[in-house]
C-alpha positions, 0 to 999 in steps of 0.5 A: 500500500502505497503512502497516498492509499494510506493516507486517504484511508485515515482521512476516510476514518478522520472524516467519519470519527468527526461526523460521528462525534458531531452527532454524539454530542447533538450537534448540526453542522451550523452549530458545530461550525459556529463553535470552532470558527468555521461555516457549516460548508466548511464543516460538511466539505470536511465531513465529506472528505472534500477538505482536510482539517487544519490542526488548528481545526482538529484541536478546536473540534477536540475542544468542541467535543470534550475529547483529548486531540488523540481521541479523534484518531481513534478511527 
């Protein structure tokens, strides 16, 4: 497998985790977005896999979730 399928593998599972934990908490997209600082396209392109999350992004959602950063890569 090469370094790019690898990477698209996790970005895959990234973008599921975040939709997932977006849900637990109960939240839509707009709300989301309106917690971390982004609009709610921005946070429907990263749910599907159209964007990838700065990491500036990734810590804001983590604070969003009430998880530590490393959770979200629990995929």
């Amino acid at each position: 497998m090469s370094q790019t399928d690898s990477f698209q593998i996790f970005r895959e599972r990234l973008r599921w985790r975040i939709r997932a934990l977006r849900h637990e908490c109960g939240y839509s997209q707009e709300q989301l977005g309106e917690l971390i600082g982004l609009d709610r396209v921005s946070i429907g392109y990263i749910e599907q896999g159209r964007r990838t999350p700065s990491l500036q992004t990734l810590f804001n959602l983590a604070i969003a979730f009430g998880i530590d950063i490393s959770d979200l890569f629990d995929c």
